[in-house]
C-alpha positions in Angstrom: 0.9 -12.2 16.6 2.5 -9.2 14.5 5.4 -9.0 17.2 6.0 -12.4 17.7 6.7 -12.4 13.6 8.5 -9.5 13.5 10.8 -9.7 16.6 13.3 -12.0 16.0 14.2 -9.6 12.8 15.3 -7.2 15.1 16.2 -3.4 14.3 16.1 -4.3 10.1 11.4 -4.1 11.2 12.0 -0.5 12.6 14.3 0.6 9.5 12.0 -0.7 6.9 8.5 0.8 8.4 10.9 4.4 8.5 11.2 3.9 4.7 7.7 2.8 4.9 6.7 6.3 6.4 9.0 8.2 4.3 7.3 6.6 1.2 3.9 7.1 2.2 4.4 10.5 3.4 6.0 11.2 0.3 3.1 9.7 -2.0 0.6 12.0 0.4 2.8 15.3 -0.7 2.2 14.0 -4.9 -0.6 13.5 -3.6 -1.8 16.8 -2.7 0.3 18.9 -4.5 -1.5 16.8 -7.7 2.0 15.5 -8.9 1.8 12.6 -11.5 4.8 10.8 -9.0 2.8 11.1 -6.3 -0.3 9.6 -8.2 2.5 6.9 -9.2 3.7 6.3 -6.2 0.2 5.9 -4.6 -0.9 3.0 -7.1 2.6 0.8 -6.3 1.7 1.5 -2.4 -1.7 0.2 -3.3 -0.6 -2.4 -5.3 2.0 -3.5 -2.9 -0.9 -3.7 0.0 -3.3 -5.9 -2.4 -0.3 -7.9 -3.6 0.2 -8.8 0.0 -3.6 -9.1 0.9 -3.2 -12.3 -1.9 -0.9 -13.6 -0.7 -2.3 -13.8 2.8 -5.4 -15.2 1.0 -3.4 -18.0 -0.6 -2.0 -18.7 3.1 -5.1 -19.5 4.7 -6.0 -16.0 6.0 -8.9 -15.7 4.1 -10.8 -13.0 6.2 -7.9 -11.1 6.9 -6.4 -11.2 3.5 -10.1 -11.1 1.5 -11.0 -8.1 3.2 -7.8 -6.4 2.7 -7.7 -7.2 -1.2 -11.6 -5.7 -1.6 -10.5 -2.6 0.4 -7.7 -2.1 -1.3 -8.9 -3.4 -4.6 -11.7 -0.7 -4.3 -8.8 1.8 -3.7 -6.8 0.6 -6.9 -9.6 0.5 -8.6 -10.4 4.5 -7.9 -7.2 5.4 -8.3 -7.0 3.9 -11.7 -10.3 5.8 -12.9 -9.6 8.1 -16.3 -10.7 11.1 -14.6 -8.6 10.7 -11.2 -5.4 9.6 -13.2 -6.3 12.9 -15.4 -6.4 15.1 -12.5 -2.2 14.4 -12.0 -1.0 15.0 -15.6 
């Protein structure tokens, strides 16, 4: 289904999940490293992902899209937590 939808965009997919990568590898070196960009960086990824999770709800995907907004919700929601955001300062 994925390919059928991405296919007729051509090379412009493969470019976009390179950036993709290249962000989220970058978010996992914040990450580690205990940067406050990389905590940043994390919560728009997150965001991004529960964002689209919504909007797959609001198109009719309601078990992809529901599960995907309380995984990633519960994610956002950790990441948000006083204590982890005070661990990157």
């Amino acid at each position: 289904m994925a390919y059928k939808q991405l296919a007729p965009l051509g090379r412009i997919v493969g470019i976009l999940f390179l950036v993709l990568g290249a962000a989220l590898i970058t978010a996992g070196i914040g990450w580690f490293r205990r940067r406050l960009w990389g905590w940043r960086l994390a919560v728009v990824i997150i965001s991004t992902q529960v964002l689209g999770d919504v909007v797959n709800c609001v198109r009719g995907d309601w078990l992809r899209g529901g599960t995907g907004v309380i995984i990633a919700g519960a994610l956002l929601l950790f990441l948000l937590q006083p204590r982890i955001r005070a661990a990157f300062a």
